[in-house]
Backbone as a chain_set.jsonl record, in Angstrom:
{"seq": "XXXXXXXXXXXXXXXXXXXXXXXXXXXXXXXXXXXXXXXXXXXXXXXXXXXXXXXXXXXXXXXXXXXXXXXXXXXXXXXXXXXXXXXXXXX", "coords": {"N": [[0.819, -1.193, 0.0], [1.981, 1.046, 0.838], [3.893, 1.501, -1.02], [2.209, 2.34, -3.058], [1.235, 4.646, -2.572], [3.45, 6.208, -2.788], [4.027, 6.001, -5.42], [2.248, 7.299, -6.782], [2.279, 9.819, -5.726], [4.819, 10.176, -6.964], [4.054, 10.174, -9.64], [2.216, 12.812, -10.114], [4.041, 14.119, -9.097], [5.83, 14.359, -11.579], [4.215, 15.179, -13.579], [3.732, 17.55, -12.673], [5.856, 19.011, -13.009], [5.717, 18.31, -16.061], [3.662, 19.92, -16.87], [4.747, 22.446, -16.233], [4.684, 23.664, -13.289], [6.868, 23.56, -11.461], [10.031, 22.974, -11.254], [12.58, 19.616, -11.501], [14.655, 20.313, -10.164], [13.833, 22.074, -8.336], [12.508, 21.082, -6.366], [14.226, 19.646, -4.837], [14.762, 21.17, -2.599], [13.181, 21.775, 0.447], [9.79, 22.643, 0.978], [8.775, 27.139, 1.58], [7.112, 26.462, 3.636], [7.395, 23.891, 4.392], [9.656, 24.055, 5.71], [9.087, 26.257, 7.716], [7.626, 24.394, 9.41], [9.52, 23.251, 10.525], [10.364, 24.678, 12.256], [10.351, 24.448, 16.104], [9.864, 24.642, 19.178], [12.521, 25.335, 21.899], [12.093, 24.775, 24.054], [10.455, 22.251, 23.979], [11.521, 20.882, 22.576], [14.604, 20.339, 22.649], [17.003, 19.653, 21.17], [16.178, 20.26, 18.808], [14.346, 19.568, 15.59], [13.676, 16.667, 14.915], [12.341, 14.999, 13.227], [11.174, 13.67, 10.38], [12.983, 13.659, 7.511], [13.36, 15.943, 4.818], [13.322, 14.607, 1.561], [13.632, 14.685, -2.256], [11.572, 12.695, -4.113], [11.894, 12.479, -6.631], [14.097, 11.946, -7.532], [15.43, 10.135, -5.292], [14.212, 7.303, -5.901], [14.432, 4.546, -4.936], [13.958, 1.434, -6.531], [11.028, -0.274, -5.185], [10.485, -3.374, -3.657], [7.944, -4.841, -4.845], [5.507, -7.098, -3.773], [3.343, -9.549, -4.705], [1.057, -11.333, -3.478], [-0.706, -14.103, -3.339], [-3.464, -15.44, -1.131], [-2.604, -18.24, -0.138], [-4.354, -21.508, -0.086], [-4.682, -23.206, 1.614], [-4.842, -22.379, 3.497], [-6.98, -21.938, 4.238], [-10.041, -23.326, 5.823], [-11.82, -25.884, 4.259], [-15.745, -25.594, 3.44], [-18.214, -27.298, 5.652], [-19.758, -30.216, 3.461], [-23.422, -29.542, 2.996], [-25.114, -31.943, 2.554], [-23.659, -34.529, 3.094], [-23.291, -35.338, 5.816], [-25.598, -35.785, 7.642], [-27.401, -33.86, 10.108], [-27.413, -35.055, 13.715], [-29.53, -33.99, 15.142], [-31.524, -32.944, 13.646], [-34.783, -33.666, 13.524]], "CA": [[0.0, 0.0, 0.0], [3.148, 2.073, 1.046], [3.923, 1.931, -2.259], [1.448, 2.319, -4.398], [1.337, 5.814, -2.498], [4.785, 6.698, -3.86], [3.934, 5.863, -7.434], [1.005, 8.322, -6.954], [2.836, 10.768, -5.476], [5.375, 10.48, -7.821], [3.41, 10.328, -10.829], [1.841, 13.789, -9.344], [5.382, 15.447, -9.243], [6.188, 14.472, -12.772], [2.986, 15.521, -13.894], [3.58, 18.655, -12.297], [7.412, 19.179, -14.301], [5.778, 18.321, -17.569], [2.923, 21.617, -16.866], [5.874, 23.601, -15.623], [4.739, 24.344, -12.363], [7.821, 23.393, -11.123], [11.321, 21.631, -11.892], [13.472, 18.866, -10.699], [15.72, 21.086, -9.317], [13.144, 23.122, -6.619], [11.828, 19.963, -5.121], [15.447, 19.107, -3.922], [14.866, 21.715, -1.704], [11.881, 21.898, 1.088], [9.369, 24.184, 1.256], [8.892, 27.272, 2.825], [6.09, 25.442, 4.139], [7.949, 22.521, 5.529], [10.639, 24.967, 6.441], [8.411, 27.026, 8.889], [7.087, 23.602, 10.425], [10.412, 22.163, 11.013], [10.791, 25.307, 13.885], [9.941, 23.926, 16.691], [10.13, 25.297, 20.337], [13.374, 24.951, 22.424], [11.559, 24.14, 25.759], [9.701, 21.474, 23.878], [12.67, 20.242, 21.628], [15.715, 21.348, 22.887], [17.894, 19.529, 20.129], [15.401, 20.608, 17.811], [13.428, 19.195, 14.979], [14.324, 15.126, 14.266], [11.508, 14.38, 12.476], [11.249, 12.822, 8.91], [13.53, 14.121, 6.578], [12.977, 16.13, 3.365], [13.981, 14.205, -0.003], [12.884, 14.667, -3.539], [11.254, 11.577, -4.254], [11.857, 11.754, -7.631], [15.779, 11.862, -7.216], [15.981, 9.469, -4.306], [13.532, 6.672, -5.903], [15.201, 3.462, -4.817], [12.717, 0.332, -6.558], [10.831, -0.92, -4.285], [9.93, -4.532, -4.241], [6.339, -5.206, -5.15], [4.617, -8.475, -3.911], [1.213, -9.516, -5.001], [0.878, -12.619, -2.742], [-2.172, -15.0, -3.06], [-3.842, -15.99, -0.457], [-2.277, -19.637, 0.202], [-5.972, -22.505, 0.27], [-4.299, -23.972, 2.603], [-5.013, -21.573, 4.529], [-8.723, -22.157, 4.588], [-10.361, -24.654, 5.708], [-13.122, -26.021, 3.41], [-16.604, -25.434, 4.338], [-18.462, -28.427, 5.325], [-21.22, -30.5, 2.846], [-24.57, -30.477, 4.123], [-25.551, -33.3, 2.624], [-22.836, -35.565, 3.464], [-23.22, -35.689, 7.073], [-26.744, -35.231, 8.679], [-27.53, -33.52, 11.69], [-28.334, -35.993, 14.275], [-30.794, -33.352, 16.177], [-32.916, -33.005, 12.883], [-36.268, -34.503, 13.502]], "C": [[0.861, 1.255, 0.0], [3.277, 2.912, -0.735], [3.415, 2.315, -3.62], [1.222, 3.935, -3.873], [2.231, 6.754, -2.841], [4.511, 6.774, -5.044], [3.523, 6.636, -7.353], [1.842, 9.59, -6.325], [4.293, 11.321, -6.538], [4.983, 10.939, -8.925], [3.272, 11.903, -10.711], [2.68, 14.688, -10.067], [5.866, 15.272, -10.974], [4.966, 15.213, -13.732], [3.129, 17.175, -13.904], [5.326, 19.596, -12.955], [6.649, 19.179, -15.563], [4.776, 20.026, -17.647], [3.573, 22.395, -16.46], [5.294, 24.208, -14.368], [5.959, 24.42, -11.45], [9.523, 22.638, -11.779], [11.498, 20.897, -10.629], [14.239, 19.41, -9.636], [14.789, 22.144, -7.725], [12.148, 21.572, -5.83], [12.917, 19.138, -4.495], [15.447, 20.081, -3.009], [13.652, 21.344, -0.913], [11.491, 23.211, 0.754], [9.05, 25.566, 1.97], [7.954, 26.838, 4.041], [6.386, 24.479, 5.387], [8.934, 23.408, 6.501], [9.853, 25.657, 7.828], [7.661, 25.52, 10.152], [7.814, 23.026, 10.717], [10.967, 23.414, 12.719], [10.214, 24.859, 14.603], [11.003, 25.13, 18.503], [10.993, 25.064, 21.132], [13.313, 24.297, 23.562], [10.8, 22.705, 25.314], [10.698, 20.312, 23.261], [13.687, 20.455, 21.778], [16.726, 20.844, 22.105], [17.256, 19.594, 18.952], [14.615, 19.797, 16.886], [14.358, 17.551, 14.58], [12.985, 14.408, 13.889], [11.838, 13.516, 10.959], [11.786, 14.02, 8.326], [13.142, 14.289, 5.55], [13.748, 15.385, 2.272], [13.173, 14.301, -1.048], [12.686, 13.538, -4.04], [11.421, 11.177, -6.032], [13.105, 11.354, -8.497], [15.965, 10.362, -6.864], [14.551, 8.277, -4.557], [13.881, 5.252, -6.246], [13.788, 2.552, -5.208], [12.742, -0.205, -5.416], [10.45, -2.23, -4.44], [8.747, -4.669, -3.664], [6.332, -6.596, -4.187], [3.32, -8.146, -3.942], [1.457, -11.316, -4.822], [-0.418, -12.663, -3.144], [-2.413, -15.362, -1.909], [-3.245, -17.557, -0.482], [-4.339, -20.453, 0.311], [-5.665, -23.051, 0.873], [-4.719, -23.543, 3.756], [-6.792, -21.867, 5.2], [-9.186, -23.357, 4.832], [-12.144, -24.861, 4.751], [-14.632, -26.04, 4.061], [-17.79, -27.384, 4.182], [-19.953, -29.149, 4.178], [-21.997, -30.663, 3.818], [-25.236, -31.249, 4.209], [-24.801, -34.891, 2.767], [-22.793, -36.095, 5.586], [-24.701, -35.116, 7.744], [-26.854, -35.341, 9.921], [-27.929, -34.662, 12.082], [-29.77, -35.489, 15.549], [-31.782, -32.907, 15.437], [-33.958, -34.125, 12.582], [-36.987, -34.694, 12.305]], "O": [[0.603, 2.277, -0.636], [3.011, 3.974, -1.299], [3.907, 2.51, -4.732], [0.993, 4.666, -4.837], [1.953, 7.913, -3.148], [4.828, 7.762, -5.707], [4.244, 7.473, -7.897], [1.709, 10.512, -7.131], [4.654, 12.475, -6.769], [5.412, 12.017, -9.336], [4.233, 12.482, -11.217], [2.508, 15.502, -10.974], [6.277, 16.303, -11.507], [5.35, 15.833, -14.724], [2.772, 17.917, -14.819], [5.473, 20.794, -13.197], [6.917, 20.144, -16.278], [5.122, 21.009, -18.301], [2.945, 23.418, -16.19], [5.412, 25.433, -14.348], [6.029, 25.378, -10.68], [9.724, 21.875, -12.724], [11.094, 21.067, -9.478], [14.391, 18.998, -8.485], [15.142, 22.611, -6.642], [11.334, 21.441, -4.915], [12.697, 18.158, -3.784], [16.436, 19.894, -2.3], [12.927, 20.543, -1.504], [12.066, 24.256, 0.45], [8.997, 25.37, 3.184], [8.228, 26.952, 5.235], [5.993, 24.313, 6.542], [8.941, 23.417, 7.732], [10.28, 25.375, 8.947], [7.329, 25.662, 11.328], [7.443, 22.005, 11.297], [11.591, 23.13, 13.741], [9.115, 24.578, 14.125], [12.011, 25.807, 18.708], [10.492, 24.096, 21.704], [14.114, 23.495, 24.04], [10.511, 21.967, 26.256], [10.604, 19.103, 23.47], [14.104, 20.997, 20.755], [17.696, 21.595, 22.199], [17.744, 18.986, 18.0], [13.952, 19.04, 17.595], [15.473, 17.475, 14.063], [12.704, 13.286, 14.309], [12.834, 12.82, 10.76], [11.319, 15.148, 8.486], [12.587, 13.371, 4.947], [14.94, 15.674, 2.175], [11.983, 14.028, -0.887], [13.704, 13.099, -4.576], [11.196, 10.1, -6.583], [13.21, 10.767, -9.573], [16.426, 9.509, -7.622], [13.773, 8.214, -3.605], [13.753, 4.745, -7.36], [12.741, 2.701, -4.577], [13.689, -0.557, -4.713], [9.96, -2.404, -5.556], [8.446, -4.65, -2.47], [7.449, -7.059, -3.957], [2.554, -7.254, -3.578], [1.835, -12.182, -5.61], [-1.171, -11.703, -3.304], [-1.377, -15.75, -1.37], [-3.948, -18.096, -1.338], [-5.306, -19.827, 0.746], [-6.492, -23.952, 1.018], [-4.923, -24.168, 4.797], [-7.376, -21.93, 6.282], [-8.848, -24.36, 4.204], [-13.162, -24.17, 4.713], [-14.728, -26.498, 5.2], [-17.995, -28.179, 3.265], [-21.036, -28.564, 4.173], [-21.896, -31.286, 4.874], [-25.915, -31.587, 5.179], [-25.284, -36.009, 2.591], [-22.299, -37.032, 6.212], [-24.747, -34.021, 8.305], [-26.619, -36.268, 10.696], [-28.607, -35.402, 11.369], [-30.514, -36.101, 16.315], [-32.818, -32.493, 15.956], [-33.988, -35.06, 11.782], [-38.057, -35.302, 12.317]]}, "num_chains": 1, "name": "protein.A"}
């Protein structure tokens, strides 16, 4: 799921290079956006902000590995016939 939010977020930013709202080059920076929410209060943080780090995801986009597991049937157990075994409390 992680990743299928990357693709989309990626997609997004390329999307957003080909209409020129931006380049490659200004999303290696943060914004001032992120910038103003990485201050943080000295009494609250006193070695300051160690949150999640800014990267340009479309730089720093190491493949990720997919799986698309099946369910195993092993896993299940089969449900039982109901005409192979009759109740013995039906009258």
């Amino acid at each position: 799921m992680l990743n299928d939010n990357i693709l989309a977020i990626q997609q997004q930013l390329r999307d957003g290079i080909l209409k020129g709202y931006w380049t490659l080059e200004n999303l290696d920076a943060p914004s001032p956006g992120w910038l103003f929410n990485e201050r943080t209060d000295k009494r609250t943080f006193p070695d300051g902000y160690a949150g999640i780090e800014h990267r340009n995801l479309l730089r720093n986009s190491e493949p990720q590995e997919r799986v698309d597991a099946q369910p195993d049937p092993r896993d299940f157990t089969p449900a039982p016939d109901p005409t192979s075994d009759p109740d013995p409390f039906d009258f």
